[in-house]
C-alpha positions in Angstrom: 0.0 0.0 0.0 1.2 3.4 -0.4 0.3 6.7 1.6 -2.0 9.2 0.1 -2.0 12.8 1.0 0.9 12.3 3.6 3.1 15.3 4.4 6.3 15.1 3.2 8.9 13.1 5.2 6.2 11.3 7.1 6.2 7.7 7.6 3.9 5.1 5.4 2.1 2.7 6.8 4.8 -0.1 7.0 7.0 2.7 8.9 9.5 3.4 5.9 9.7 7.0 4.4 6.8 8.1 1.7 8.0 7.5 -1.6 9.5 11.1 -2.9 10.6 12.0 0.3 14.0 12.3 1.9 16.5 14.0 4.4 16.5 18.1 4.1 19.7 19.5 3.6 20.8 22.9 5.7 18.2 24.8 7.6 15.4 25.2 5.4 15.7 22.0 3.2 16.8 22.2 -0.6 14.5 24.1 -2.4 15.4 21.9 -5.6 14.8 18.7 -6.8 16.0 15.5 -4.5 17.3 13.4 -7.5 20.3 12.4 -7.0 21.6 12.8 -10.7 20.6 16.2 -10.8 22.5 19.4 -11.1 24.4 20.4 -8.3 23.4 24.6 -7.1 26.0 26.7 -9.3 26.5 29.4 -6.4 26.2 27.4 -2.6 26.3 30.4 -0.8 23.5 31.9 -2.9 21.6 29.1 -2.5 21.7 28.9 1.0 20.3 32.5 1.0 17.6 31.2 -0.6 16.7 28.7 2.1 17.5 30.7 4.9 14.9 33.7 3.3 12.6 31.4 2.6 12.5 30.0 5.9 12.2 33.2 7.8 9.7 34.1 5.2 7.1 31.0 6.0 7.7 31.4 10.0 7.5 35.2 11.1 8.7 34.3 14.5 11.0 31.6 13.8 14.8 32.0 15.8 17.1 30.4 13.6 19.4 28.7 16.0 22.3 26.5 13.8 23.9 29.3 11.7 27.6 29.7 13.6 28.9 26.5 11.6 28.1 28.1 8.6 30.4 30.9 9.0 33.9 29.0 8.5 32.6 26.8 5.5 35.2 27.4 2.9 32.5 29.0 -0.1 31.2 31.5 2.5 35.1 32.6 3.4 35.7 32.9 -0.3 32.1 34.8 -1.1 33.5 36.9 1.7 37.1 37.9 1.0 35.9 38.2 -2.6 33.2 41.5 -1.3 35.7 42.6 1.0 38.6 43.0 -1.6 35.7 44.9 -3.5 35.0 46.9 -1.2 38.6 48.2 -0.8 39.1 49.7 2.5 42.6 51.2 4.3 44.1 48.5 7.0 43.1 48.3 10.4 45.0 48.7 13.3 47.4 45.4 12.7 49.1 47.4 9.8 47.9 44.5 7.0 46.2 45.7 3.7 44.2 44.0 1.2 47.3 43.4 -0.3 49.0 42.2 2.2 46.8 39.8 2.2 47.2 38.5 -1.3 50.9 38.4 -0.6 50.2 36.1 2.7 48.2 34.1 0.7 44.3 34.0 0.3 44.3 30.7 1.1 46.1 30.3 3.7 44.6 33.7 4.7 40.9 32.0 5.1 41.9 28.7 6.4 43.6 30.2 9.6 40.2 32.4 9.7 38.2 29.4 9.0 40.2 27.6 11.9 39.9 30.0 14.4 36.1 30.6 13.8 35.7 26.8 14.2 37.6 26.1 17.2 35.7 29.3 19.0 39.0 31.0 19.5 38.5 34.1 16.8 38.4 37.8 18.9 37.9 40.6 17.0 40.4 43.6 17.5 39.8 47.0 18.2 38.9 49.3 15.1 41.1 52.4 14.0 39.2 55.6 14.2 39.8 57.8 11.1 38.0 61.3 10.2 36.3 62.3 7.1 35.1 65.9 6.2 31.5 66.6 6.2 30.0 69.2 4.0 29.3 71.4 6.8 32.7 71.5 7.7 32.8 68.8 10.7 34.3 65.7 10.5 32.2 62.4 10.9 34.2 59.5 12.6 34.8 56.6 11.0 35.9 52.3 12.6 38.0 50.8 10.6 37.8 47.0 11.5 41.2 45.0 10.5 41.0 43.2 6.9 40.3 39.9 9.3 37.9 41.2 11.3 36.0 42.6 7.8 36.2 39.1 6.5 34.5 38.0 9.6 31.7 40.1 9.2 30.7 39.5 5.7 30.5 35.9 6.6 28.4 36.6 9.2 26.0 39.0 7.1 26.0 36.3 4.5 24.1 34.1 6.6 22.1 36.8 8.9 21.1 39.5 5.9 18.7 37.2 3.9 16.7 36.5 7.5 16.2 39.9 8.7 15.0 40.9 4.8 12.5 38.7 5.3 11.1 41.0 7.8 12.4 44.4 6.5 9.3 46.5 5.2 9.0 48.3 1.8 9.7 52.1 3.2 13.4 50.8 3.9 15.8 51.3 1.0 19.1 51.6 2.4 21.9 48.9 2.3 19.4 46.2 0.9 19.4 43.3 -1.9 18.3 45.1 -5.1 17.4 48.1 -3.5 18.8 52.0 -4.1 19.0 55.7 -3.5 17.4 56.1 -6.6 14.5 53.6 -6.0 13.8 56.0 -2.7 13.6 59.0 -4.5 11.8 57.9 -7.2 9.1 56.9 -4.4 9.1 60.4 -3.1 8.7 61.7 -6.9 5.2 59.2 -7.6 3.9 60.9 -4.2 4.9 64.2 -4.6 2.5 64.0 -7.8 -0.1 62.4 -6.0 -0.7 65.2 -3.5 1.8 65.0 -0.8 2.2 68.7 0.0 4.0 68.3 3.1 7.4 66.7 4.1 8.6 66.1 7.4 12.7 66.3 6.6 14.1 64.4 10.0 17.5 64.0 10.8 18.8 61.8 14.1 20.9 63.2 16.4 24.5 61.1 16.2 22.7 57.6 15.1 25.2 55.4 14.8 26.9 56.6 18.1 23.6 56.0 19.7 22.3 52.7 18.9 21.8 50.8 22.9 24.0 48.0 22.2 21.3 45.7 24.8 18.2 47.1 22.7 19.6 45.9 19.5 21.0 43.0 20.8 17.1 41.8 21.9 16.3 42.7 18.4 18.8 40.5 17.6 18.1 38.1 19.1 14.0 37.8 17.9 15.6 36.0 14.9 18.4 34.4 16.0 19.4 32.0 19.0 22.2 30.6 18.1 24.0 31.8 21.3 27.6 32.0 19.3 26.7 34.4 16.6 24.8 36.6 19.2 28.3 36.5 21.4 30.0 37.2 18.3 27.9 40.1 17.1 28.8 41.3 21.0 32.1 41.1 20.5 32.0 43.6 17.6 30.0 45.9 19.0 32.3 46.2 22.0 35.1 45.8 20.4 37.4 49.2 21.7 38.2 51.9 19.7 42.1 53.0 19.0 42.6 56.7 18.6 45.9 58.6 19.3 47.5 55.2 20.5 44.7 55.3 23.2 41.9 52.5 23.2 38.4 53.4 24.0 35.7 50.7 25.1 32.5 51.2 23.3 29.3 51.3 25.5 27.0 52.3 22.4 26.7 52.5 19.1 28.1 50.7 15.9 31.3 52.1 14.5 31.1 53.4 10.6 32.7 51.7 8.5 32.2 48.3 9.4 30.7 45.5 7.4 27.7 44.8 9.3 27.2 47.9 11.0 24.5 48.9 7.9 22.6 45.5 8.8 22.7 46.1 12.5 21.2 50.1 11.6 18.6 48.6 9.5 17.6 46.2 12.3 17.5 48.6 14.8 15.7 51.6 12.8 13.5 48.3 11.4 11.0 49.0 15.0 10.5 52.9 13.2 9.2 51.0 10.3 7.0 48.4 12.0 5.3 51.1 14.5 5.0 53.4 12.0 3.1 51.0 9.1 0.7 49.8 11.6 0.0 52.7 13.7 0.2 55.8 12.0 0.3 54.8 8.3 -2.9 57.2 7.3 -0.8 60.2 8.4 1.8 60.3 6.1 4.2 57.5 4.1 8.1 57.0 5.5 10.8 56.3 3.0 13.8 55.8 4.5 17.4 55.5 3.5 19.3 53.6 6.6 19.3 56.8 9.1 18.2 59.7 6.6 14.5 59.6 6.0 11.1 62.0 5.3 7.5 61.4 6.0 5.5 62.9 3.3 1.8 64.3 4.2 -1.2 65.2 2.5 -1.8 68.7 5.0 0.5 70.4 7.7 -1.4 68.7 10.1 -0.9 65.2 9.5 2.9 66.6 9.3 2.8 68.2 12.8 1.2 64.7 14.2 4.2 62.5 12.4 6.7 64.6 13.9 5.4 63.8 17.5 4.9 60.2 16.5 8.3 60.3 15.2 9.9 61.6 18.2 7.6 59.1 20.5 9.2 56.4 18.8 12.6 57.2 18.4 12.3 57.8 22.2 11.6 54.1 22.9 14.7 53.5 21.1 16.9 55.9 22.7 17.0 58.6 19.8 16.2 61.9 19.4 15.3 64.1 16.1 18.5 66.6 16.0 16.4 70.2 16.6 18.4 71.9 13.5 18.2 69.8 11.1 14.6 68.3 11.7 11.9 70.7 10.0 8.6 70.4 7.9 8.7 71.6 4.7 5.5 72.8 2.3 6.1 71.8 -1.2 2.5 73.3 -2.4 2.9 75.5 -5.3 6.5 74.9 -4.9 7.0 77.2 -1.9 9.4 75.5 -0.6 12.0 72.4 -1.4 14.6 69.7 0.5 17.2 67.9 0.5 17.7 64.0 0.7 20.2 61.7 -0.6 22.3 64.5 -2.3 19.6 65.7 -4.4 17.3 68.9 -4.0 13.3 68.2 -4.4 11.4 71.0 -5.3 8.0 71.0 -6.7 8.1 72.9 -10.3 5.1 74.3 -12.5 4.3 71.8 -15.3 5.1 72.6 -19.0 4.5 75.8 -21.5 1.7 72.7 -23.7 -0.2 71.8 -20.2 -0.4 76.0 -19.7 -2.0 76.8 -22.9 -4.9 74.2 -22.2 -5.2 76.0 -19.0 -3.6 73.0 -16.6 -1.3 74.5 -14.2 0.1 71.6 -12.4 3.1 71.1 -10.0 5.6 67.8 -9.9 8.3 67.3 -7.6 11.7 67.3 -8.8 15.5 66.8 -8.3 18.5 67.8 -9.3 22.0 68.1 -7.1 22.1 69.8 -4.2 24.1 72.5 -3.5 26.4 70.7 -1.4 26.7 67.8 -3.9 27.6 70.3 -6.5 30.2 72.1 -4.1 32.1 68.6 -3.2 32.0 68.0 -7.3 33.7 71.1 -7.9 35.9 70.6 -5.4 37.4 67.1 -6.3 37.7 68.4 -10.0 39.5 71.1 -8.3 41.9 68.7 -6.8 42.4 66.5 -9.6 43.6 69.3 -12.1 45.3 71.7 -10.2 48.2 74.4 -12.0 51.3 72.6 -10.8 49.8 69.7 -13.4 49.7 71.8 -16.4 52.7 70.2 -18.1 51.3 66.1 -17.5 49.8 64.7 -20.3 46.3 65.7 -20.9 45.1 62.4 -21.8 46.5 61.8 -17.8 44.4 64.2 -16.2 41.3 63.5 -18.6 41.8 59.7 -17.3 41.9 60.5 -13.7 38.4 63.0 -13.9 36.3 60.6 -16.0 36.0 58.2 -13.2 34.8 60.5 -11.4 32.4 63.0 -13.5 30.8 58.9 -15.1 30.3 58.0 -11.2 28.5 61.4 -10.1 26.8 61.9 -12.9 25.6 57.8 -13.1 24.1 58.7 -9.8 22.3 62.4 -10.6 21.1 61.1 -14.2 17.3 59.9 -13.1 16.3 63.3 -11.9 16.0 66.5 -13.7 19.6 67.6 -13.8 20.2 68.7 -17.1 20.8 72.2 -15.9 23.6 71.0 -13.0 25.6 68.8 -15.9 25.7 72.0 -18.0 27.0 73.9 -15.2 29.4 71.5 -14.2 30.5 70.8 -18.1 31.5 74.4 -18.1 33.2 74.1 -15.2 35.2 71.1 -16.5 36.3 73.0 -19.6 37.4 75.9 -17.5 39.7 73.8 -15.3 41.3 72.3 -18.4 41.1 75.7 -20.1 42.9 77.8 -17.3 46.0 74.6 -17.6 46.6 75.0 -20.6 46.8 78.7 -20.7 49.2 78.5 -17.4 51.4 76.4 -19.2 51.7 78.7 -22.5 52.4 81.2 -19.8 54.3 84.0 -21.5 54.3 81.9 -25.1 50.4 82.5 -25.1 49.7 84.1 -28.5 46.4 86.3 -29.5 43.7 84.1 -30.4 45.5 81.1 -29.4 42.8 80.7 -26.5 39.8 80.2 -28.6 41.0 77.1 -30.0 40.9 75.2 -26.6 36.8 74.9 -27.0 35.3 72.2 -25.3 35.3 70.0 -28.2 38.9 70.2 -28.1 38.7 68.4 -25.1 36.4 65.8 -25.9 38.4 64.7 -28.7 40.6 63.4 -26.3 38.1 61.3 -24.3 37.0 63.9 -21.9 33.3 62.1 -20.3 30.4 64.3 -21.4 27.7 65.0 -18.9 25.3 66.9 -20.8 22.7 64.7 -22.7 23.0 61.9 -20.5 19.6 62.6 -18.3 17.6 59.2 -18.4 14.5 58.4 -16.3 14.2 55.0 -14.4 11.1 54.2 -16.2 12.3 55.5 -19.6 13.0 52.3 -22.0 16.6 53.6 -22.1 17.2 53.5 -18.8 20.2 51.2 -17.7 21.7 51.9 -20.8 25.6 53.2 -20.6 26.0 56.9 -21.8 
């Protein structure tokens, strides 16, 4: 006799297995096929994702408690050395550099992580605190794990980022699987036409040096149980910080700059999201970029009620709104405009052919901001100085390119034709003033005219102008 209608893996009526089933592999089973002769998964690692999201997507309040062993398999050290090296990074505070690295051996590199991670003797060192300037002239601190602690935390993402997606919401774009900048502000656009007059532009006071290291760790630990990856996420976040020669123990916070520390955000800004869908949804829609979002309303009071909502729940977490940088905007009849994710949305009267049949209609648009277009100007600024006149232009036009097809790649999908003009000109200037300082006293009359901007784009110089393409434009994707 055989079963009928038996769950999978239950037992016939003779006691043996029901024909078609057999042993699950990993934590969530193998999604594939069980024949034997079949094709082995191409990519492991991505195919443990697969199990592990799919998993946490069928049980909401599953805790996933056998990940650690995962961590020092051999495909997940590669996956993770191989993200790390792509990445880049400077060293940590052991002195050793990607390169390094590949000098020491990879291999060898991964199997004395792998070793150590196995035998529960792997401690994290302290990070190496570095500076960056901000645009407003202050510098944001940066952690700088060691290339072996990085390595560490990618594997551990690996296997922890596809649970926690299962739970992340919509509203959350940043540091996500197939998820952008641009997706978020292309959110803000299809609302801003649908009648959201009024944006709540929050900022949090010093986030990442404020996360409650015991708050996150509980949110942590919702999903997972395995007590070794919770004691090894611990270990991270107290790991001390070295500046000046002096270590510093962390009490809060996750430092910048490390691999999981955009994970961790996510998780911990991930009770914003929650609260806010299911409790105060009708007044306004969140879109949030890991610490940087806006709630856009319909009126100014549904934007007065989110900001107390907001600050109620941030409250719970330990947060605060910073009081300068938090303000409600009005974007009706373009009265006012923001700025979020480099970009400045301002609401703009429609087109001279909706005018003459008598539609006067506002859309929300971007373009870069003023401070994207300062730190632009300035890194062309540093890239073709005076002293440089006598290199090679076809040097200095391979050293901006990079850098004019990466900003403008990013500014493309809004209404920036304007800005790439702007900065075109001031491109051609740059290369213009150069070549004059090197003439110097040889300069003859008229000789200046001949260094148009064509010039310079016969020798390869990247073109900004014309390369404007929306998201949902059939061109979009394409390389300019």
């Amino acid at each position: 006799m055989v079963a009928q209608k038996n769950a999978i893996g239950g037992k016939g009526p003779c006691g043996g297995q029901v024909d078609g089933a057999g042993k699950r592999k990993g934590m969530a089973g193998k999604t594939g096929p069980k024949d034997p002769g079949g094709r082995e998964p191409r990519d492991k690692v991505r195919e443990l994702q697969r199990r592990l999201c799919a998993a946490a997507k069928r049980a909401p309040g599953r805790r996933f408690h056998a990940l650690y062993d995962h961590l020092w398999r051999d495909d997940i050290l590669q996956e993770a050395w191989k993200r790390v090296r792509r990445n880049r990074g400077a060293a940590g505070v052991d002195g050793q550099s990607l390169r390094d690295v590949e000098q020491y051996g990879i291999e060898r590199f991964l199997e004395e992580l792998g070793a150590a991670l196995r035998a529960g003797e792997y401690r994290p060192q302290v990070v190496q605190r570095r500076y960056i300037p901000k645009a407003d002239g202050r510098k944001r601190p940066l952690g700088i794990p060691t290339v072996r602690d990085r390595v560490a935390q990618m594997a551990a993402k690996l296997a922890l980022e596809p649970i926690f997606e299962a739970d992340f919401l919509p509203c959350s774009y940043g540091f996500r699987p197939k998820r952008s900048a641009t997706m978020a502000l292309e959110a803000l656009r299809k609302l801003g036409a649908k009648g959201g007059h009024h944006v709540l532009d929050a900022d949090i006071r010093d986030y990442f040096g404020s996360i409650d290291h015991i708050k996150l760790m509980k949110l942590v630990a919702r999903r997972i149980s395995d007590r070794r990856v919770l004691k090894l996420v611990r270990q991270w976040l107290e790991a001390g910080v070295m500046e000046d020669g002096a270590v510093s123990k962390a009490v809060a916070g996750t430092p910048q700059g490390g691999v999981i520390s955009p994970l961790l955000s996510n998780i911990y800004l991930h009770v914003l999201d929650r609260l806010w869908t299911r409790h105060s949804a009708p007044l306004g829609t969140l879109v949030r970029y890991c610490d940087d979002f806006v709630v856009i309303c319909r009126t100014r009071k549904e934007c007065e009620q989110a900001e107390q909502r907001i600050r109620v729940i941030l409250e719970r977490l330990g947060l605060e709104l910073h009081p300068d940088k938090t303000r409600q905007v009005e974007l009706y009849d373009g009265k006012q405009g923001f700025d979020f994710l480099g970009c400045h949305l301002h609401k703009r009267l429609s087109g001279k052919l909706l005018e003459q049949q008598g539609k006067r209609l506002y859309f929300l648009q971007r373009w870069p901001s003023q401070r994207s277009m300062q730190r632009i100007r300035q890194r062309v600024k540093e890239l073709t100085p005076r002293s440089r006149c006598h290199a090679d232009l076809r040097d200095v036009i391979v050293d901006l390119n990079p850098v004019l097809r990466g900003w403008g790649q990013y500014f493309r999908s809004g209404n920036a034709s304007r800005r790439f003009n702007q900065l075109d000109t001031y491109v051609w200037r740059r290369l213009k003033a150069m070549r004059v300082h090197r003439q110097g006293r040889h300069l003859r009359p008229g000789e200046t005219e001949r260094w148009s901007r064509d010039y310079f784009h016969q020798f390869g110089l990247h073109r900004l102008r014309g390369t404007v393409r929306y998201p949902e434009s059939p061109f979009w994707g394409r390389s300019a």
